[in-house]
N, C-alpha and C positions, 0 to 999 in steps of 0.2 A: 504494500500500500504506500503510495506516496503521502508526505507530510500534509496536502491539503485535503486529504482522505481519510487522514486520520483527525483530522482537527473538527470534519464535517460526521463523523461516525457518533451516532445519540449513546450517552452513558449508559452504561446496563444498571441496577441494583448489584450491591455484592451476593445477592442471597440467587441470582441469576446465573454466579459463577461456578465451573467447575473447578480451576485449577491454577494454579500458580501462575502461569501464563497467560489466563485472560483476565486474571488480576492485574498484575502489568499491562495488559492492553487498558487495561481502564485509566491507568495512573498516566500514559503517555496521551489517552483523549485529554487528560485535564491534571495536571503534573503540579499545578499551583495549588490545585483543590485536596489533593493527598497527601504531598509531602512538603511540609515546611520547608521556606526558604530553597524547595526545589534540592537540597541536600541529600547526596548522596548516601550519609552517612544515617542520615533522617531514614531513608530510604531501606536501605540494608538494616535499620531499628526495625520497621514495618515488617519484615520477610523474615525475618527472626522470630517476630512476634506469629505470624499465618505459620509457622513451624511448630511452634512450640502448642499454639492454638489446634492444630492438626492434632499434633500427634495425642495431645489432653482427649481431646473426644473421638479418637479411634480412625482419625482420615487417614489417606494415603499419605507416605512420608515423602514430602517434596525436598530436596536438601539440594537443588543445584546451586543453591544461593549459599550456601554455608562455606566455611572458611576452605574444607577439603570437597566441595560437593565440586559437581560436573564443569560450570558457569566458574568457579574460581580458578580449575586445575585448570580447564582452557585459556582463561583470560592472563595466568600467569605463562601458560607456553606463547600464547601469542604476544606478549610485551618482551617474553624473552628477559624473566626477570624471577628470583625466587620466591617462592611463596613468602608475602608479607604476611606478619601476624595480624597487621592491625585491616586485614581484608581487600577484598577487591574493591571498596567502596573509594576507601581513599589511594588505590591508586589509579584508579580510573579519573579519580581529582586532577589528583596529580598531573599524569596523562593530558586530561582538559587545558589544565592553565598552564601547560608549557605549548599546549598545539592553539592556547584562544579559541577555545570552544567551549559555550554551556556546557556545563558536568552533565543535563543530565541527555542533551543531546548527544552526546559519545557512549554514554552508557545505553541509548537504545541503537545506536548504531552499532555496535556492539552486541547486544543482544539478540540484533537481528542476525548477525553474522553467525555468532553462536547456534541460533537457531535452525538457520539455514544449513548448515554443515553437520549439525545433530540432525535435523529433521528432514531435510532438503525444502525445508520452505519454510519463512517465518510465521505460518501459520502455525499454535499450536498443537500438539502430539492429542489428541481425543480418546 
């Protein structure tokens, strides 16, 4: 989808969603409206929280977002850097404000690449 596709796409409720990835879809329609200050770190707070929220009431365990899950081990082979402790959130910062780019425009950019190469398309996995 392109960025005017996404901006024109109607919100869902969260109780409409099934999974980790169209929870992200929701956050990139409207990225001001979920996460403070549009922070990444705010951000990787939230996925921690839908983790922990999961796994409490018996959902499926989503962990790509976590410090060894899928989303981290990739995003540390593709910056060609070791696993930081303090996650992929701030190095994607990082990353940002040396390339001048919104943090959390690289992080969907990013996401989507991720996705694409996990999934072959960044639509998510159903």
């Amino acid at each position: 989808m392109t960025e005017e596709e996404w901006r024109n796409k109607t919100p869902r409720h969260p109780r409409q969603l099934q999974n980790i990835y169209e929870f992200l879809d929701e956050i990139r329609i409207r990225p001001g409206a979920w996460v403070r200050d549009r922070s990444l770190q705010h951000l990787d707070s939230m996925l921690l929280g839908y983790r922990v929220g999961g796994t409490i009431h018996g959902g499926k365990d989503e962990d790509d977002f976590a410090q060894t899950g899928d989303f981290s081990m990739w995003l540390w082979r593709r910056f060609d850097v070791a696993m930081n402790p303090q996650g992929w959130a701030v190095e994607i910062e990082r990353a940002a404000a040396q390339a001048g780019k919104p943090q959390m425009d690289m992080f969907f950019t990013l996401l989507d690449a991720f996705r694409a190469e996990r999934h072959g398309s960044t639509e998510p996995a159903r």
